[in-house]
N, C-alpha and C positions, 0 to 999 in steps of 0.2 A: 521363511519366505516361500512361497507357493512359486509351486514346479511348473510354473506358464512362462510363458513370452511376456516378458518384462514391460509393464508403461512405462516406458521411453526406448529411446531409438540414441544411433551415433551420436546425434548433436546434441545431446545432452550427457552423455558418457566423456565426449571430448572437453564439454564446456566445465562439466565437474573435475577431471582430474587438472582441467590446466588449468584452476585456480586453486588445488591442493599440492602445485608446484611439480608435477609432470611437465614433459619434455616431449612432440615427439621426434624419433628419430627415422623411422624408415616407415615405407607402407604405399600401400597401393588404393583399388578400388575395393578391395575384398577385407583387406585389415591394415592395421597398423599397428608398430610400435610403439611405444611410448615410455619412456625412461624417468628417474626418478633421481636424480644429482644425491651423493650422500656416500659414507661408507661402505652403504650395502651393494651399490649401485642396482637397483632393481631395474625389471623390465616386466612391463607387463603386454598383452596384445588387446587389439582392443575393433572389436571386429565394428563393421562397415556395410553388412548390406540386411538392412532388418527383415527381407524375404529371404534370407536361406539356409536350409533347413535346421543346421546346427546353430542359427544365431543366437537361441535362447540358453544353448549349453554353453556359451563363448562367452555370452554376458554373465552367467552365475556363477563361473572357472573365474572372470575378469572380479566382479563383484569378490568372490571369497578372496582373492589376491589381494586386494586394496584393504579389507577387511584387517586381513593380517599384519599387512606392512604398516597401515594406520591402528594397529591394535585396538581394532572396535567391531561391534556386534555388528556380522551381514547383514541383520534387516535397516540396521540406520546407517549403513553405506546404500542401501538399496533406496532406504526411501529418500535422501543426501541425495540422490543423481534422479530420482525421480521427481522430485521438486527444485531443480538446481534453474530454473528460470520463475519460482513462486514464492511470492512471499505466507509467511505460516503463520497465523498466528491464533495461540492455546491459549484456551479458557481453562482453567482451572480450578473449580471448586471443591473446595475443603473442608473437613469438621472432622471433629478427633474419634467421630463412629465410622469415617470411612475407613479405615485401618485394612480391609479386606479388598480396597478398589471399587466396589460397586456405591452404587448412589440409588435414594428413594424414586420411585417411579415421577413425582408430584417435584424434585428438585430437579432429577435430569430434563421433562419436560422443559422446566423454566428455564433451563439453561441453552438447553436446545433453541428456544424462542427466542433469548436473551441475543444469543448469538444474530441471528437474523435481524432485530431491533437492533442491534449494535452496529451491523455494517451498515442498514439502510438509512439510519439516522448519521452515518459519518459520510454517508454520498451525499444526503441532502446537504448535509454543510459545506462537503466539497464545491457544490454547485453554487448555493447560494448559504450566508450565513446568515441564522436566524437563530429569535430564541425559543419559539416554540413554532414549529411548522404544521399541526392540524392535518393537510396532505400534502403527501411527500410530490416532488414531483416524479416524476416518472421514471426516468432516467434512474433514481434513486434506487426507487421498487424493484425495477429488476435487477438490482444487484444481488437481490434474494434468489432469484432465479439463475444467475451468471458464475459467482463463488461455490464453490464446491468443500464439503465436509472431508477431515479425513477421518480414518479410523478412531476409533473413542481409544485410550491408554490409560491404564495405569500411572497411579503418583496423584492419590487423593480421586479425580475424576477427571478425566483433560480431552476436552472437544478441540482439535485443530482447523480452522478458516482456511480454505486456501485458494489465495487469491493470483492472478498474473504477475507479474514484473517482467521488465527488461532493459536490458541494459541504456540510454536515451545513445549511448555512442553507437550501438548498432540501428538505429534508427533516425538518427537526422545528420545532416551534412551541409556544411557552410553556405550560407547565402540559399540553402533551400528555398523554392517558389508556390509550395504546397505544401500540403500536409496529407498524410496516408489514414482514410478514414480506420481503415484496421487496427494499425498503429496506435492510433489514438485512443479506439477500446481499450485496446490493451493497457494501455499507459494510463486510464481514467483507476483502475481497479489497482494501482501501482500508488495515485492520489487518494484515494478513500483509506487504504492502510495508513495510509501519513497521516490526514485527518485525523483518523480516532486514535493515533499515537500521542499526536500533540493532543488532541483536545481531553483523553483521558490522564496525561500530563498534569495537565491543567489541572483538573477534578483532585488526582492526586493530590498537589502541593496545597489547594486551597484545604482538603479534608485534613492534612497535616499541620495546618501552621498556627500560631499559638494563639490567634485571633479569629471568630468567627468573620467568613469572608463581605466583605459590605459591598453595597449595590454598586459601587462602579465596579468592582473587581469581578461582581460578578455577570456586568455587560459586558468588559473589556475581557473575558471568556469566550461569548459569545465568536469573537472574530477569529480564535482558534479552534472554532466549531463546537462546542460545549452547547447544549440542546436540554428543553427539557425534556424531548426524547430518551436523547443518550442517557442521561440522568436516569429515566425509568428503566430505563433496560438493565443497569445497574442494580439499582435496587429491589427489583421483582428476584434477581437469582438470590440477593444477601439476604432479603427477609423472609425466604422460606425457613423453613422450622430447622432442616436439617443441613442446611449451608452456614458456615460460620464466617467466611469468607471466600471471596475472587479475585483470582490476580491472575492477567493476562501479560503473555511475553510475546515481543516483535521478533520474528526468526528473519532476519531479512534473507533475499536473494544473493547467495555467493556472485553472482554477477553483476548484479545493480548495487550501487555507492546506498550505504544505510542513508535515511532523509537525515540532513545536520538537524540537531536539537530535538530530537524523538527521543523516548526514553526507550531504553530495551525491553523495560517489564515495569509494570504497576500491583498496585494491590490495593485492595476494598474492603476494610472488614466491619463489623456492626458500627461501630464506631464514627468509620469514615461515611455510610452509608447515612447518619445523622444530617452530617454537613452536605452529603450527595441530595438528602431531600430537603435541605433548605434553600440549597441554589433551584433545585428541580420547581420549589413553590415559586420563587421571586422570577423566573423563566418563563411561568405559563403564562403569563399575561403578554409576553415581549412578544407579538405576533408581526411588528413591523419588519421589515427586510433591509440588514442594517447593510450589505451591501454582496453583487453578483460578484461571482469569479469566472473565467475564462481564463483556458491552455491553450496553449498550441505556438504557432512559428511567427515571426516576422517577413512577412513577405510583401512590404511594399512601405518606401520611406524617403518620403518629402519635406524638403525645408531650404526655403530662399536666405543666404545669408542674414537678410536684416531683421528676420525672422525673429520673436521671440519664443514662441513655441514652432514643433516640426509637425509635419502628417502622417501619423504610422498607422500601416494596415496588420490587422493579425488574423493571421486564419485558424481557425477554432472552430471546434462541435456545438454547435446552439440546436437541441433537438435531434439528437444523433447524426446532423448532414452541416456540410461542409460550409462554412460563410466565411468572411473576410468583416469584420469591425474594426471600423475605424477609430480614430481616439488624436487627439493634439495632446502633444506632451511638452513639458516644459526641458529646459538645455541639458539638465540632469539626466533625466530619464528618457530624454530623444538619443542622448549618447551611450545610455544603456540596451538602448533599444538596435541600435546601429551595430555594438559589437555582440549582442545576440545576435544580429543576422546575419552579421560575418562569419561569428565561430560556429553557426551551428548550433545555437544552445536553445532550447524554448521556455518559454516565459509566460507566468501566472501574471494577470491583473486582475485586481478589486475597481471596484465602482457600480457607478447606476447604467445599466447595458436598457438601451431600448433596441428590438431588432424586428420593427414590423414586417408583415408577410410580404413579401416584393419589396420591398425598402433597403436602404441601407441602413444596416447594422454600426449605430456607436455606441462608444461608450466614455461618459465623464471618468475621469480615472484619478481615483485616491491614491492607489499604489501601485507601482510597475517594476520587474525583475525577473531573474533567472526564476524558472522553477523550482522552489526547493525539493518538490515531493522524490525527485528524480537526482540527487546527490548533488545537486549546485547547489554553491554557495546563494547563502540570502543576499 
């Protein structure tokens, strides 16, 4: 670990050890205590003002302490609390000549590229699902610009994504009346990991199973975002000469709930890459837009006894700024919609969104719910 002032600060030294079962016990402005329940009873301190002067010698004293007590190498406690708000997730490409760690100039490229192709094709799906998107929207694009690389590792050849998270419970709060445009950044780059989890999922099980996959199986992909984007960004790192396979692993956020029904880790190897470019062919043609998605909170919920559908307003990013779309929902999903805005929870809908400029924003809605992307249940 380099002998600098550590990327990160207190609230992320605090946020990591108190989900590896720390305690604290005593402290002020300048430090704190923090205890660790157990036979050993450890104490570690755990300093609190990241301007002064010895904070960096307090943090790498604190870092080697946990190091030992957790019996693991300082730099992956180090990088552990420097990503302890990000979700991670490693590309790793393989073949039995990597044995030394390093990779062909002409593979690393592609992987490097792959990676970029992989998130901005799992944004567009987030946004809107489609089976071949030509241009992305926008929003999408800069997600190439937004996620950040980490260092390249050893173990075959392994590029790490690293993207936001955050916890949805330190960000909304019952019967909320808005939504916080930041927040919602934040929390979009939280749904594109979920995306390309479930939808490379998907890809996964279809390349696996004892039947080549047939045309509904491989629309009814599409709605988990399965692209024949995603598909090429896939296939460009497998079919180089010196890649025999890639398999990417979801590191989630120790503080954010993993998405239910995400896989941890997938794998792609020549093989699978067959079936990858058969879905990727029957894809390129699917240019119609089978339907939008919209996040965000419930803030506004109308409905006359005799009622059979309610009025729910939902506030949501259309174009990175803030609107309110409307939607009638049927008894079911008006009552789901009621105890989201009770408890606090915010909720993904599907459907066809029109939201002219000066207009009110609705949308017909095929399906209404908790967010999964964000550790709610479906």
């Amino acid at each position: 670990m380099a002998d600098n002032t550590p990327d990160f600060g207190p609230e992320e030294i605090r946020s990591y050890i108190k989900v590896t079962g720390w305690a604290p016990v005593s402290g002020g402005d300048v430090a704190e205590l923090w205890r660790l329940p157990g036979p050993a009873d450890e104490v570690v301190l755990v300093p609190m003002k990241p301007g002064a002067p010895d904070f960096a010698k307090r943090a790498r004293i604190l870092i080697q302490d946990l190091a030992r007590v957790g019996s693991e190498d300082v730099q992956t406690v180090h990088d552990a609390i420097a990503t302890v708000y990000n979700d991670v997730t490693d590309l790793r490409a393989s073949h039995p000549s990597m044995s030394d760690g390093s990779i062909p100039l002409e593979s690393g490229y592609e992987l490097f590229v792959s990676a970029k192709r992989l998130r901005v094709a799992s944004a567009a799906a987030t946004i809107r699902r489609q089976g071949h998107f030509r241009n992305f929207p926008t929003r999408a694009r800069d997600q190439a610009r937004e996620v950040r690389l980490g260092q390249t590792r050893r173990g075959s050849y392994i590029v790490p994504i690293i993207s936001q998270a955050r916890s949805p419970e330190d960000v909304y709060s019952p019967r909320q009346d808005h939504i916080d445009v930041q927040i919602e950044e934040t929390l979009f780059d939280r749904r594109v990991t979920a995306t390309m989890s479930r939808a490379l999922g998907v890809l996964e099980d279809m390349a696996g199973a004892e039947h080549a996959p047939t045309a509904s199986e491989i629309n009814d992909s599409i709605g988990e975002g399965v692209s024949y984007e995603l598909c090429q960004a896939l296939a460009k790192v497998v079919n180089t000469e010196s890649v025999s396979a890639l398999d990417v692993a979801f590191n989630w956020s120790r503080v954010a709930a993993p998405p239910p029904g995400t896989p941890a880790h997938v794998e792609f190897n020549r093989d699978a890459i067959e079936i990858v470019d058969l879905v990727s062919e029957q894809l390129k043609t699917k240019v119609y837009t089978r339907e939008h998605l919209i996040y965000g909170v419930v803030t506004d919920l109308s409905r006359h006894p005799d009622d059979d559908t309610g009025r729910v307003g939902v506030q949501t990013l259309i174009q990175r700024r803030s609107r309110t779309v409307w939607m009638d929902l049927a008894d079911r999903d008006y009552h789901a919609a009621v105890h989201c805005h009770d408890a606090g929870i915010p909720v993904r809908v599907s459907g066809t969104l029109t939201s002219p400029p000066g207009g009110l924003a609705r949308m017909v809605v095929t399906a209404f719910g908790p967010d999964p992307s964000l550790g709610a249940d479906d």
